[in-house]
VEXLUMMI-953845 format. One record per residue (C-alpha): residue number from 0; residue in three letters; x negated, z negated, y. Coordinates in Angstrom, 3 decimals. Layout:
// VEXLUMMI-953845
+-----+-----+----------+----------+----------+
:   n : res :        x :        z :        y :
+-----+-----+----------+----------+----------+
: NUM : ALA :        X :        Z :        Y :
...
+-----+-----+----------+----------+----------+
//
This chain:
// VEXLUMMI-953845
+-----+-----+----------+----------+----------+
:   n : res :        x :        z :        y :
+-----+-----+----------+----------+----------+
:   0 : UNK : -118.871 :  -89.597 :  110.071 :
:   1 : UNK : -116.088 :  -90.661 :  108.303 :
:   2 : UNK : -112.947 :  -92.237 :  109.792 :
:   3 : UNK : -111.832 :  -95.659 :  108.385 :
:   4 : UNK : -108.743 :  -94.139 :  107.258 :
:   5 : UNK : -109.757 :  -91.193 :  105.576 :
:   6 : UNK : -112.595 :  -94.327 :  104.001 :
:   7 : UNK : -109.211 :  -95.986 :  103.091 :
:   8 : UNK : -107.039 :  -92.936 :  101.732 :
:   9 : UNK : -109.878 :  -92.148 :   99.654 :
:  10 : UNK : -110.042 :  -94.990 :   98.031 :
:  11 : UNK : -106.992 :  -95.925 :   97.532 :
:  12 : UNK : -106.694 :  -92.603 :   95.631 :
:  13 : UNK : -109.234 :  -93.411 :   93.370 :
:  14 : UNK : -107.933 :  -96.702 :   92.427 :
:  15 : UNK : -104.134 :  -95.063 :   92.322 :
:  16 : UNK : -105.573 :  -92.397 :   89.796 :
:  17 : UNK : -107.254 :  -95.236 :   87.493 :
:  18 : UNK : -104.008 :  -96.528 :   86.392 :
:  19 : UNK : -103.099 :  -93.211 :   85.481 :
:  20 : UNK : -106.321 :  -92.331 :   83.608 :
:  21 : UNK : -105.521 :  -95.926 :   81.343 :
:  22 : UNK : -101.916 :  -94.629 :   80.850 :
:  23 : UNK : -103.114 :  -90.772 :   79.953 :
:  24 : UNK : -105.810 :  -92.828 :   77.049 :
:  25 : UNK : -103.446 :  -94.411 :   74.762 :
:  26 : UNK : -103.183 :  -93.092 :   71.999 :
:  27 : UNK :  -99.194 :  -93.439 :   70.822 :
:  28 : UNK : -100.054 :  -93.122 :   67.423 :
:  29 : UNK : -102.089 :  -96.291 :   67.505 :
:  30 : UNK :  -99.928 :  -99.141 :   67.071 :
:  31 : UNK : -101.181 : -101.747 :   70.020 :
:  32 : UNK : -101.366 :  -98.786 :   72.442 :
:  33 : UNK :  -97.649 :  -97.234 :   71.495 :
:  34 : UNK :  -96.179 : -101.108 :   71.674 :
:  35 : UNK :  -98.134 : -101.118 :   75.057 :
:  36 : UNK :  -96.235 :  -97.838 :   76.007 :
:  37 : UNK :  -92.906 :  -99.434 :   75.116 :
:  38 : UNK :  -93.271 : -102.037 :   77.647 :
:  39 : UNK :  -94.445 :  -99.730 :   80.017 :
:  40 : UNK :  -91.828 :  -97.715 :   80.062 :
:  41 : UNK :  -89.147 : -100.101 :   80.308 :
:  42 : UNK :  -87.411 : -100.909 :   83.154 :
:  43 : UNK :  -86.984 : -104.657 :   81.748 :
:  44 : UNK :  -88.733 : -107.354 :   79.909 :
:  45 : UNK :  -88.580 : -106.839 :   75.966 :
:  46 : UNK :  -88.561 : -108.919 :   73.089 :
:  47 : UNK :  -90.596 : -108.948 :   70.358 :
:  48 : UNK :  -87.404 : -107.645 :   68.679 :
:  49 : UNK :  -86.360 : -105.044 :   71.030 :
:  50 : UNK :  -90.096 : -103.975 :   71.252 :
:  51 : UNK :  -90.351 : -103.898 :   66.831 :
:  52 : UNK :  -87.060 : -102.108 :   66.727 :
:  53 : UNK :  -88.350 :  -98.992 :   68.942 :
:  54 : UNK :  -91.939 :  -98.921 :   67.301 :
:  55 : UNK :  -90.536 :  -99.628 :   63.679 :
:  56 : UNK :  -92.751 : -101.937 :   62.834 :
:  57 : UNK :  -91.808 : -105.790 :   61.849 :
:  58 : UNK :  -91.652 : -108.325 :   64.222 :
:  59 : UNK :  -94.730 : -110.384 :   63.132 :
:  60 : UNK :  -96.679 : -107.024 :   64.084 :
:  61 : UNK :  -95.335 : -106.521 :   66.967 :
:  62 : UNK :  -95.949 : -109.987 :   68.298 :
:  63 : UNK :  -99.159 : -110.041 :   67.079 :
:  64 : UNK : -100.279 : -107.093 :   68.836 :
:  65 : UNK :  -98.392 : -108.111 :   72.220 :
:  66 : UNK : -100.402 : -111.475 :   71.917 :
:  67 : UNK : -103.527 : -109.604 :   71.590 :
:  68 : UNK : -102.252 : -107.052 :   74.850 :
:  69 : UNK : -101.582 : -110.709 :   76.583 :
:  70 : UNK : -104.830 : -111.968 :   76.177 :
:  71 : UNK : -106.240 : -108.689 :   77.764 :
:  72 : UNK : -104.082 : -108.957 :   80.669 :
:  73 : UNK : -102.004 : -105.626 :   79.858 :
:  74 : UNK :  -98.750 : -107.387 :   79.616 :
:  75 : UNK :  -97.330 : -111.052 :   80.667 :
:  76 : UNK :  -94.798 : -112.561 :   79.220 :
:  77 : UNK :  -91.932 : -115.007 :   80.125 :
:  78 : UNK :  -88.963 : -117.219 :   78.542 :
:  79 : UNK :  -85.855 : -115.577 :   78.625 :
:  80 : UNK :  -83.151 : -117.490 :   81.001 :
:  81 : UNK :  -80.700 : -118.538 :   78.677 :
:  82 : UNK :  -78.128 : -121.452 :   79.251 :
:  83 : UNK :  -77.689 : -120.914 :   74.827 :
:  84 : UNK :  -78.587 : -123.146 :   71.922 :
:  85 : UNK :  -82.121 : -123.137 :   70.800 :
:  86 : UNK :  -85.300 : -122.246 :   72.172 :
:  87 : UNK :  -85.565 : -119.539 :   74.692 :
:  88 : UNK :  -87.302 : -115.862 :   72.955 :
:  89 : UNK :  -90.400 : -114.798 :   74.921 :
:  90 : UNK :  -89.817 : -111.750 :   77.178 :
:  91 : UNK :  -93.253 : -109.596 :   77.548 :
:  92 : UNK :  -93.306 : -106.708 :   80.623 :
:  93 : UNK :  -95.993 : -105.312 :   81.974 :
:  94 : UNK :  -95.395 : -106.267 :   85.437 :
:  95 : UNK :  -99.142 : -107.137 :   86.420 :
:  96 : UNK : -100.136 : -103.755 :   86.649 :
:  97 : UNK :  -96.637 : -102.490 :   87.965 :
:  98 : UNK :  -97.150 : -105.010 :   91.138 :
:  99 : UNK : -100.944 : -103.403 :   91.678 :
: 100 : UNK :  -99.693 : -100.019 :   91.712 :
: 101 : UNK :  -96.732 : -100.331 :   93.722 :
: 102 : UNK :  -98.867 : -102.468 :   96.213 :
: 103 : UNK : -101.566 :  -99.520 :   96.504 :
: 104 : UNK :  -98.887 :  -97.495 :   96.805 :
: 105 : UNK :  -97.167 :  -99.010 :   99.889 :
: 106 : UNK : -100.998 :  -99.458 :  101.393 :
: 107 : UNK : -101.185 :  -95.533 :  100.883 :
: 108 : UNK :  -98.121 :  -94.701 :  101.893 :
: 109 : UNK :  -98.250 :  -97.258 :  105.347 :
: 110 : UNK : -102.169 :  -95.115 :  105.971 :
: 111 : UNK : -100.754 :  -91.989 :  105.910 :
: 112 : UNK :  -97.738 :  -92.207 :  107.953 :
: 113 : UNK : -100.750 :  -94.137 :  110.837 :
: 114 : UNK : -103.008 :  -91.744 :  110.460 :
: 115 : UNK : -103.174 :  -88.772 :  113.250 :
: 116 : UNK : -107.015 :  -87.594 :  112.614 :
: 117 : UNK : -108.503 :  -84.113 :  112.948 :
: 118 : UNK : -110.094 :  -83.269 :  109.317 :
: 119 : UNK : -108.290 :  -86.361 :  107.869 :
: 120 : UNK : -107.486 :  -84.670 :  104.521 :
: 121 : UNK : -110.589 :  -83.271 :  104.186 :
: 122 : UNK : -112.406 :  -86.592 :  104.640 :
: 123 : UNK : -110.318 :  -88.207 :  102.626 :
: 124 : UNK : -110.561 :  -85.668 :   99.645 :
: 125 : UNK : -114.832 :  -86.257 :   99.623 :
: 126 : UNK : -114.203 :  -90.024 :   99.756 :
: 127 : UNK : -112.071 :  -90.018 :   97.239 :
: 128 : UNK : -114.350 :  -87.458 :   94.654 :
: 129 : UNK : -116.907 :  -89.719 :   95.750 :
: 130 : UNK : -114.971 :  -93.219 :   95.043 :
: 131 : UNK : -114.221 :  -91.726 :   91.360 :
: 132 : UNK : -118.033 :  -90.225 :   90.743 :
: 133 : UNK : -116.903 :  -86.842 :   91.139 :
: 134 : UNK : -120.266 :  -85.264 :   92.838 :
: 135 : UNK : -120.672 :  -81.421 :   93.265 :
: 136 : UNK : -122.708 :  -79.489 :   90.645 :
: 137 : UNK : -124.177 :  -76.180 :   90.011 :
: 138 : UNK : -122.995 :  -73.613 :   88.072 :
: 139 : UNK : -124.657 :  -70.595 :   86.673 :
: 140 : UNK : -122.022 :  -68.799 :   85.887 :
: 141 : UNK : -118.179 :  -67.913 :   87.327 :
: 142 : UNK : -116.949 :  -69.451 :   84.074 :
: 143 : UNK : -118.860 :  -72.453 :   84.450 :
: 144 : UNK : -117.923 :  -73.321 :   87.738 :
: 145 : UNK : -114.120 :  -73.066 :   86.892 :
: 146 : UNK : -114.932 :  -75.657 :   83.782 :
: 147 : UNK : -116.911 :  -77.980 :   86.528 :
: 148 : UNK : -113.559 :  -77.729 :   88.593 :
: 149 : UNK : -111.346 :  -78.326 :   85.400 :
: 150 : UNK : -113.697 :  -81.237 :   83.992 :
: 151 : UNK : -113.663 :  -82.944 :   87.802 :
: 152 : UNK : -109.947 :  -82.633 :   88.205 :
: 153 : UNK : -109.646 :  -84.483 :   84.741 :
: 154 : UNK : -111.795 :  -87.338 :   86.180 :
: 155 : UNK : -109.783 :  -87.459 :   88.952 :
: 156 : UNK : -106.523 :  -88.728 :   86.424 :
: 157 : UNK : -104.820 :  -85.269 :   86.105 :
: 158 : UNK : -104.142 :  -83.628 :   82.693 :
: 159 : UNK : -105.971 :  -80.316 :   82.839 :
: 160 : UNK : -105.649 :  -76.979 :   81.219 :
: 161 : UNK : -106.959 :  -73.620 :   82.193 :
: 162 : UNK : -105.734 :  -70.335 :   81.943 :
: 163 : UNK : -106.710 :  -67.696 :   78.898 :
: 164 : UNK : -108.356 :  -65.635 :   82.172 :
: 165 : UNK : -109.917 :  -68.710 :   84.067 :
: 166 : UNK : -108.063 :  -67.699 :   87.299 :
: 167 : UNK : -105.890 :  -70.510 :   86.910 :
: 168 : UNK : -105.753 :  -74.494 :   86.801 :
: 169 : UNK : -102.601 :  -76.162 :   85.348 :
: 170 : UNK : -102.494 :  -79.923 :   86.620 :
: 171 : UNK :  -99.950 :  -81.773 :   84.841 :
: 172 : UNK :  -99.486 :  -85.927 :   84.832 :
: 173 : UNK : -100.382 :  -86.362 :   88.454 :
: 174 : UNK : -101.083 :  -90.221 :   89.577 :
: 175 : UNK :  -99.286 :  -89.584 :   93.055 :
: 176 : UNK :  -95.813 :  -87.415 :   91.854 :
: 177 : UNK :  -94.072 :  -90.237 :   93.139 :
: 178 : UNK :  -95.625 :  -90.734 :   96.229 :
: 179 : UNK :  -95.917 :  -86.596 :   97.010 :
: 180 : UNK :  -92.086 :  -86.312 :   98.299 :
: 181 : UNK :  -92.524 :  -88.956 :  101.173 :
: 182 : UNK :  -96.626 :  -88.012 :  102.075 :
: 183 : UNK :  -96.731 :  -84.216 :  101.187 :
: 184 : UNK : -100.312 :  -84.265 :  103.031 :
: 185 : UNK : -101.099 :  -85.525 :   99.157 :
: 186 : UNK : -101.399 :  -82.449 :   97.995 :
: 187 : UNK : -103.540 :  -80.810 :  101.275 :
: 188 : UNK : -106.260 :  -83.287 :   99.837 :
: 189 : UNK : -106.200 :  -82.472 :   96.508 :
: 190 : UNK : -106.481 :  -78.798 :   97.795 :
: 191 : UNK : -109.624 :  -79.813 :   99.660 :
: 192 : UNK : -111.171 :  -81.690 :   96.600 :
: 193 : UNK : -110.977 :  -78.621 :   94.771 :
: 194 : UNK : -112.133 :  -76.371 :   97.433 :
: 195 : UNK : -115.131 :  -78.899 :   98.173 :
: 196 : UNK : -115.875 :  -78.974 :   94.135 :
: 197 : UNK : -116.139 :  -75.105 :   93.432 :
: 198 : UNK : -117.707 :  -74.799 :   97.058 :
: 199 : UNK : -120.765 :  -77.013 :   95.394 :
: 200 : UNK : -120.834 :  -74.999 :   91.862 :
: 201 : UNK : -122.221 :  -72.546 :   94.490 :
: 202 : UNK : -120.580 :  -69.520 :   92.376 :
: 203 : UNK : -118.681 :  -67.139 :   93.979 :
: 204 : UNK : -115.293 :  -68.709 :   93.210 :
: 205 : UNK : -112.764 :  -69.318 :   95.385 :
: 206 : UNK : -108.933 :  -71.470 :   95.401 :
: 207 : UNK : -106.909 :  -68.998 :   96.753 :
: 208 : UNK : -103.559 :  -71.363 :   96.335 :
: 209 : UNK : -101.890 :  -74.293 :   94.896 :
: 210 : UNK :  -98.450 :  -73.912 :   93.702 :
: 211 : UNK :  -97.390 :  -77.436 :   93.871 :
: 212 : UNK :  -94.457 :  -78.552 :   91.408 :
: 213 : UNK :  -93.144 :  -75.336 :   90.192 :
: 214 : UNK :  -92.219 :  -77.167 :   87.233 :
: 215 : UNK :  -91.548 :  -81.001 :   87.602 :
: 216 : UNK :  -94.869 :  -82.636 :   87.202 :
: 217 : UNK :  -97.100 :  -79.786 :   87.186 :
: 218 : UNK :  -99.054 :  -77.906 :   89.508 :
: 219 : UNK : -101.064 :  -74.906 :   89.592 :
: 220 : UNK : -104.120 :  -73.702 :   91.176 :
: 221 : UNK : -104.560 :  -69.851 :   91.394 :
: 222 : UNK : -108.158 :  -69.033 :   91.582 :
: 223 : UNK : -109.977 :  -65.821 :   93.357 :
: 224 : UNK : -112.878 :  -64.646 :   91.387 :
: 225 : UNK : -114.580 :  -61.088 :   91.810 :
: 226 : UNK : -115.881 :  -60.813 :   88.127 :
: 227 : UNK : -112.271 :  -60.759 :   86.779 :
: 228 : UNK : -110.221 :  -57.286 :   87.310 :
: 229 : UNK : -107.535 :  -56.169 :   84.952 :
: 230 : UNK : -108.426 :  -52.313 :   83.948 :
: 231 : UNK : -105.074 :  -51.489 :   84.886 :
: 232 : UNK : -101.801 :  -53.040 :   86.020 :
: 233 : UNK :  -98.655 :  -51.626 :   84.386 :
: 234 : UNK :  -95.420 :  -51.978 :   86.988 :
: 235 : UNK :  -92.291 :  -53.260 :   85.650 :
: 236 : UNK :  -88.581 :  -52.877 :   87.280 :
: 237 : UNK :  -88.414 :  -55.985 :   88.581 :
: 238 : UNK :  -88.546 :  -56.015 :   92.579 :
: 239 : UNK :  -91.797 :  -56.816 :   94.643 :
: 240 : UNK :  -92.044 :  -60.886 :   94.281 :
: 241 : UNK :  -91.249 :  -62.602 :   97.363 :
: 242 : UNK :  -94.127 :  -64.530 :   99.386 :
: 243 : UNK :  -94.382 :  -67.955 :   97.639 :
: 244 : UNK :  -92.961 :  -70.642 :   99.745 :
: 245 : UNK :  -95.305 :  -72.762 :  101.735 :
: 246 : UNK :  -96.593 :  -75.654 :   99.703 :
: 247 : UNK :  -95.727 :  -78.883 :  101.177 :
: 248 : UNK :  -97.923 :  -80.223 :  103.533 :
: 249 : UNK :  -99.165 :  -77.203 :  104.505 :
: 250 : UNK :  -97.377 :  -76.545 :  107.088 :
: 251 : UNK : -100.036 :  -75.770 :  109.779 :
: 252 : UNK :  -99.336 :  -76.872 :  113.489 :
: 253 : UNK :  -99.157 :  -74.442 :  116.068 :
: 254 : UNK : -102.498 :  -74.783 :  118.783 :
: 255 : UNK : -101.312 :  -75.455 :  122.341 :
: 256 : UNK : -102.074 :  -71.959 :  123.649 :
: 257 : UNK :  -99.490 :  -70.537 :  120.890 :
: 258 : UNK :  -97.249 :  -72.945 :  121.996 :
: 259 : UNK :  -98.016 :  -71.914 :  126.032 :
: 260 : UNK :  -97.199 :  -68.459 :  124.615 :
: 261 : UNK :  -94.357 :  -68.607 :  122.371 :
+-----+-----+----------+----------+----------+
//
């Protein structure tokens, strides 16, 4: 039975990842979506101005597609404060959905940090495949399975690529980068959520680790499959590579009788 805050982690992972998954699908060579993008990514409110003079596109446009944003609740906008002559220009941000984030966020964050459960991350990572749809499925093949995994970690808001061989996973534009550096235990239950999705595909396919952030943004999850073996490995001069650093998160606990004995 689940506890309720692996119920809430879960959740709250799903809902984190869905703000991600509307960022990932727009398109910046639409015009609405890339004037969307602008306001996103500033870190104050624009004008219709500012916003025309980064999208090149004349102001009418612009404010007629920020209108039409407005009206579906992607942006808000306000009247500049102003002590000038004349009437006040409209500022748009897109605030609303900065607030909802950084409120799930804080909920997440405040869960974690109260949570002291046996199996928590494991728990959390089926509740949260299960808040977002993502249900184990059968493969028929090694190669199939790793596309299941690839196709449920997309679902999940991550940006997925797979390797040439299919013993890897690249996950780039991760929903919770931000939150990863102050709740490491993140990453333990996306670990799970992969183990739990190519333990359904019921191939023999295995995560054997998950380099997380090698490079900024991007993680990678190294695969152990029997049906791949290179016909021969070719040694170069470098030195043997050193064990890869523990992930974070990972860090296991010692039991009380190693402690008794250490």
């Amino acid at each position: 039975m689940a506890t309720g805050s692996a119920e809430s982690i879960g959740r709250t992972l799903a809902r984190l990842s869905h703000f991600a998954s509307r960022a990932a699908g727009a398109d910046p060579d639409n015009s609405r979506d890339n004037i969307l993008l602008i306001v996103q990514d500033s870190d104050q409110p624009l004008s219709v101005e500012a916003v025309a003079k980064v999208a090149q596109l004349h102001v009418n446009t612009v404010r007629t597609h920020l209108e039409m944003l407005r009206a579906a609740g992607k942006v808000e906008r306000v009247r500049e404060n102003t002590t000038g002559r004349g009437r006040p220009k409209w500022l748009y941000s897109s605030e609303v959905q900065r607030d909802a984030y950084s409120q799930l966020a804080a909920d997440l964050t405040q869960t974690l940090s109260d949570s002291h459960e046996d199996d928590l991350a494991k728990q959390a990572a089926r509740l949260w495949r299960e808040s977002d749809g993502v249900a184990q499925q059968p493969a028929t093949t090694p190669d199939e399975a790793v596309t299941i995994a690839a196709r449920s970690l997309g679902r999940l808001g991550f940006d997925v690529d797979v390797s040439p061989v299919g013993d890897a996973i690249y996950l780039g534009q991760c929903p919770y980068a931000a939150l990863v550096g102050d709740n490491p235990v993140i990453c333990d239950i996306h670990t799970h959520a992969v183990e739990q999705i190519l333990a359904g595909t019921g191939q023999p396919v295995e995560l054997a680790s998950v380099d997380v952030f090698p490079r900024r943004g991007v993680c990678v999850a190294h695969l152990r499959r029997p049906d791949i073996e290179p016909q021969r490995v070719v040694r170069g001069s470098a030195p043997d590579v050193p064990a890869p650093r523990t992930a974070p998160g990972s860090v296991k606990k010692k039991s009380k009788r190693s402690r008794r004995t250490a």
